[in-house]
ZASEVO-901911 format. One record per residue (C-alpha): residue in three letters; x, y, z. Coordinates in Angstrom, 3 decimals. Example, Ala and Ser with C-alpha at 12.3 -4.5 7.8 and 13.67 -1.06 7.14 Angstrom:
! residues 2
<site code="ALA" east="12.300" north="-4.500" up="7.800"/>
<site code="SER" east="13.670" north="-1.060" up="7.140"/>
This chain:
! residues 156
<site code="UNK" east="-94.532" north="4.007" up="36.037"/>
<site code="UNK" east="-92.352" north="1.418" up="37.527"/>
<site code="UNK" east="-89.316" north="0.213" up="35.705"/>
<site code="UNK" east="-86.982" north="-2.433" up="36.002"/>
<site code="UNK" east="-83.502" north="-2.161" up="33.634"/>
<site code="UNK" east="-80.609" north="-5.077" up="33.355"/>
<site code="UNK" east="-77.554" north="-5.158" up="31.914"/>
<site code="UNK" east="-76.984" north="-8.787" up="31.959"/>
<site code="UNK" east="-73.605" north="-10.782" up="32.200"/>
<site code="UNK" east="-71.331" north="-12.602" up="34.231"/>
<site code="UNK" east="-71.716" north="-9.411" up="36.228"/>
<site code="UNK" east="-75.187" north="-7.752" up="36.156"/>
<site code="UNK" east="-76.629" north="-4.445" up="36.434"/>
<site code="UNK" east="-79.842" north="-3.366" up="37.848"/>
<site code="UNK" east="-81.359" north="-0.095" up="38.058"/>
<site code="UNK" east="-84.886" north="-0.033" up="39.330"/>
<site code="UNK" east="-87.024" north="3.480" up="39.103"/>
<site code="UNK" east="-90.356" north="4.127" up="40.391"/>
<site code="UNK" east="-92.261" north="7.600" up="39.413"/>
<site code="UNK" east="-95.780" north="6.531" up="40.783"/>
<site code="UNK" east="-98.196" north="8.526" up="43.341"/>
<site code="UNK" east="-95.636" north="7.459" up="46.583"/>
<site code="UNK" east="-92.822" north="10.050" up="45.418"/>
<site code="UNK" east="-90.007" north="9.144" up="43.184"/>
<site code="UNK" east="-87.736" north="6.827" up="44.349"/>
<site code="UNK" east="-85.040" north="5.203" up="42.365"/>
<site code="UNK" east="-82.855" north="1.743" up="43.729"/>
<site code="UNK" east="-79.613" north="1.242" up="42.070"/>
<site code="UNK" east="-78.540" north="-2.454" up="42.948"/>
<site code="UNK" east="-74.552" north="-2.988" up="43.252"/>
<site code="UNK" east="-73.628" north="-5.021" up="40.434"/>
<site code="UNK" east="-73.705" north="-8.921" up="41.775"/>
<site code="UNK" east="-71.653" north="-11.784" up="40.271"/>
<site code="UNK" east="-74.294" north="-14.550" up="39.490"/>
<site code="UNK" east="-73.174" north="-17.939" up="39.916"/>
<site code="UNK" east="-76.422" north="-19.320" up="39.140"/>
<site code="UNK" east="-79.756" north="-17.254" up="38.130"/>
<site code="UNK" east="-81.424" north="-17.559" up="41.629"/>
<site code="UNK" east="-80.824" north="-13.775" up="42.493"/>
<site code="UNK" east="-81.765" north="-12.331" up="39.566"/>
<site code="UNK" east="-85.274" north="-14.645" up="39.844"/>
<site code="UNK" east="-85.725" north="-14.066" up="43.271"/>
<site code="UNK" east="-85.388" north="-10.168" up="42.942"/>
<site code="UNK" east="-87.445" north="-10.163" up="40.268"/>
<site code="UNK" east="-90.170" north="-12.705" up="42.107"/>
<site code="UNK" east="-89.873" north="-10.195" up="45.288"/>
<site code="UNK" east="-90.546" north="-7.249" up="42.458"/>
<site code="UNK" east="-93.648" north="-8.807" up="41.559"/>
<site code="UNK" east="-95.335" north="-10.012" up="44.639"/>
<site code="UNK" east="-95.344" north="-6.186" up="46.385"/>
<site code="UNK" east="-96.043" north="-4.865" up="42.899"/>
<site code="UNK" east="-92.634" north="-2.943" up="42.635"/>
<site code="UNK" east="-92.223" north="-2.522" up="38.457"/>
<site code="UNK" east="-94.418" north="-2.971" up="35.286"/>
<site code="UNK" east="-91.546" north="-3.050" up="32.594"/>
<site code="UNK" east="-88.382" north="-5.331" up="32.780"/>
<site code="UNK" east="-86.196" north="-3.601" up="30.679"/>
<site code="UNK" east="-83.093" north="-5.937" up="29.251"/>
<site code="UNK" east="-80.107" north="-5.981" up="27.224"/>
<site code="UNK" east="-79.693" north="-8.259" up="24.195"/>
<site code="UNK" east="-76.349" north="-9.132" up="24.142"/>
<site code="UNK" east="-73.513" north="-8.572" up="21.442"/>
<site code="UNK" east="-73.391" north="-11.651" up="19.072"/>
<site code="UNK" east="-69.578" north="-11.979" up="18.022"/>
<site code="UNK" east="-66.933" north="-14.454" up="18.900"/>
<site code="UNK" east="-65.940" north="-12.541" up="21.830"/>
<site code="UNK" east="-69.052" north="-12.609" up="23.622"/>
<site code="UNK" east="-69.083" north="-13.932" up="27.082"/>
<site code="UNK" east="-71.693" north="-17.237" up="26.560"/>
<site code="UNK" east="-72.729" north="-16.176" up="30.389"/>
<site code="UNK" east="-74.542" north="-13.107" up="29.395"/>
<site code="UNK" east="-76.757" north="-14.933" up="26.988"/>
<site code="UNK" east="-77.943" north="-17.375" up="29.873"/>
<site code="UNK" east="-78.249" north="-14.194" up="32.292"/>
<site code="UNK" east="-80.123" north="-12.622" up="29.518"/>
<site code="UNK" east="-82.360" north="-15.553" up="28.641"/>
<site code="UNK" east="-83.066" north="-16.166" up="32.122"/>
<site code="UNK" east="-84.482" north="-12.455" up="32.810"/>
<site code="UNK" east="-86.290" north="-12.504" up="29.964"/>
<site code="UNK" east="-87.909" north="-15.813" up="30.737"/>
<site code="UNK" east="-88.724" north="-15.280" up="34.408"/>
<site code="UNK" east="-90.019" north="-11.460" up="33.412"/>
<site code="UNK" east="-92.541" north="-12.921" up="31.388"/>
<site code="UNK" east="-93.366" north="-15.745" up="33.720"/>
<site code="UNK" east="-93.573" north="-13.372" up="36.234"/>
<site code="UNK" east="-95.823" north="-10.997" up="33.296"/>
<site code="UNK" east="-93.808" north="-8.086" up="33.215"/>
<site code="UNK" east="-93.977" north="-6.188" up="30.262"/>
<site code="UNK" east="-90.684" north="-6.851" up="28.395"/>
<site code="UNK" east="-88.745" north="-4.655" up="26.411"/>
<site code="UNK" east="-84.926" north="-5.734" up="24.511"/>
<site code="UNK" east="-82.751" north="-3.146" up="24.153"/>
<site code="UNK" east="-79.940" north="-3.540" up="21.769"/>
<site code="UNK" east="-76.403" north="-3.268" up="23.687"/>
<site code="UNK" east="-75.627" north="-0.151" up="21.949"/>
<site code="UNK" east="-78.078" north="1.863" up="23.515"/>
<site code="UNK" east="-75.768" north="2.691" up="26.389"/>
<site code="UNK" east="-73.548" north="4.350" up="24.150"/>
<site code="UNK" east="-75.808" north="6.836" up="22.552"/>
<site code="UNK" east="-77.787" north="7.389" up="26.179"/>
<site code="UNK" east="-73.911" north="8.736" up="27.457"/>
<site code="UNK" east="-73.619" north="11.157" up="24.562"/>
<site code="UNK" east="-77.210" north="12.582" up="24.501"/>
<site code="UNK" east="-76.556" north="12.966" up="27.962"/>
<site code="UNK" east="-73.099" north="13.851" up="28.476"/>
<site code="UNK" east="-73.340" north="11.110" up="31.319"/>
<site code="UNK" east="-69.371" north="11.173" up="30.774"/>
<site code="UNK" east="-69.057" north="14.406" up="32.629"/>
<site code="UNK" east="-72.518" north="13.874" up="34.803"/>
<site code="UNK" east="-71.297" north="10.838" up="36.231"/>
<site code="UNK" east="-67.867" north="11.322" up="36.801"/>
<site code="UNK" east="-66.942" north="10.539" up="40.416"/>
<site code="UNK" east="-69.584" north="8.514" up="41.312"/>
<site code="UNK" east="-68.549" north="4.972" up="41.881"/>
<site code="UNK" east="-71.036" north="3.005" up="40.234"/>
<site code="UNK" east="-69.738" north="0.287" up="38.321"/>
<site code="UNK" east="-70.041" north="0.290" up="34.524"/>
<site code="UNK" east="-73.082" north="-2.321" up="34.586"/>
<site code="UNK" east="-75.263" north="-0.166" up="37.006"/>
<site code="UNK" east="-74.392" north="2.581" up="34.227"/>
<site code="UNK" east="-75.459" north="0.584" up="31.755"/>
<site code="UNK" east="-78.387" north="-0.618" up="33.487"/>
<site code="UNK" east="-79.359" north="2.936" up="34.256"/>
<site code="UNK" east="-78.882" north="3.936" up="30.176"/>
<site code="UNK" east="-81.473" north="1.444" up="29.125"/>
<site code="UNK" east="-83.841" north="2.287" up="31.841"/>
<site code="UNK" east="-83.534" north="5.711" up="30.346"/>
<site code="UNK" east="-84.315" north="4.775" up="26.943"/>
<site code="UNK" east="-86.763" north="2.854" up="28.036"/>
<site code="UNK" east="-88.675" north="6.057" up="29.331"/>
<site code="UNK" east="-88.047" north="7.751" up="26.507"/>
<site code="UNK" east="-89.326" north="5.212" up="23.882"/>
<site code="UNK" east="-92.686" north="5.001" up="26.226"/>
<site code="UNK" east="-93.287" north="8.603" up="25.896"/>
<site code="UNK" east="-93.397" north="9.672" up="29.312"/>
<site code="UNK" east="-92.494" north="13.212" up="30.513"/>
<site code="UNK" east="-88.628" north="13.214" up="28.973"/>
<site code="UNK" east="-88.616" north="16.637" up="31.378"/>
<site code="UNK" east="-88.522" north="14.331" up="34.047"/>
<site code="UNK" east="-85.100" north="12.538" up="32.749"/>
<site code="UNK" east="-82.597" north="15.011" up="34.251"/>
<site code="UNK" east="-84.721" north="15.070" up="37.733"/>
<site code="UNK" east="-83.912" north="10.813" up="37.228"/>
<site code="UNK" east="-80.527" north="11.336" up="36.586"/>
<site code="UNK" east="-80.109" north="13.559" up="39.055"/>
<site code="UNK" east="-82.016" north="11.120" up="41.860"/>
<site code="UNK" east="-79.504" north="8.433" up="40.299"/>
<site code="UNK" east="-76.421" north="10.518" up="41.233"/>
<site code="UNK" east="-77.971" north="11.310" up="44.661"/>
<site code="UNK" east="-78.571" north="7.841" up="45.550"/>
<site code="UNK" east="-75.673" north="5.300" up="46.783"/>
<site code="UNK" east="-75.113" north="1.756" up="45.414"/>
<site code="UNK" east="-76.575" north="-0.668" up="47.701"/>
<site code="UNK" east="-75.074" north="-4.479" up="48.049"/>
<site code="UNK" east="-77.861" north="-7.402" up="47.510"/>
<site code="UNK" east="-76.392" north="-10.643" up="47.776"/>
């Protein structure tokens, strides 16, 4: 199973996890300030073509009058390109991230590492993603702990 997680925003979050028959390997993306949405469609083009995820996993975000009007066009454009692209799709609400960090105690499991708080987020809803799906939730701490392991790596 190859999944694909966003936190969407000004400043975006990606967190991409692969369990299938090569080993598991899981790619956390340094968070990226998106002027436009060509990264975020070109990452998720370059996804596609070498057959990298099967789920895009997004963030719906918060609808109040604080709400940063950039995250809605970040999210609208993953969700459009994912299915252009025929991902499947899944919208997560944004307080998913929330529970994800108690059920997990991510608070004390992630302390120290220097992942910002979209690649956390990102990583929350790929989670919950693979719990919703029904896969092996045995395999969540061996994710979590390949997520600690692995450094932050800068895409521009």
């Amino acid at each position: 199973m190859k999944i694909i997680a966003f936190d969407p925003g000004e400043i975006t979050g990606m967190v991409s996890y692969d369990s299938g028959l090569l080993g598991k390997r899981i790619e956390c993306l340094a968070t990226l300030e998106f002027s436009t949405w060509r990264n975020i469609d070109s990452r998720l083009y370059n996804q596609t073509r070498v057959g990298l995820s099967d789920i895009v996993v997004v963030e719906r975000p918060f609808k109040s009058l604080r709400a940063n009007p950039i995250s809605f066009e970040v999210f609208g454009v993953i969700k459009e390109r994912a299915f252009y692209y025929g991902y499947d799709v899944v919208i997560q609400e944004a307080g998913i991230p929330s529970y994800i960090y108690n059920k997990y105690d991510f608070k004390i499991q992630f302390a120290g590492l220097k992942y910002s708080q979209h690649i956390k987020d990102a990583f929350c809803h790929l989670i919950n993603c693979y719990e919703n799906a029904q896969y092996n939730t045995n395999n969540i701490q061996n994710i979590i702990e390949l997520f600690k392991k692995q450094g932050a790596k800068q895409y521009d």
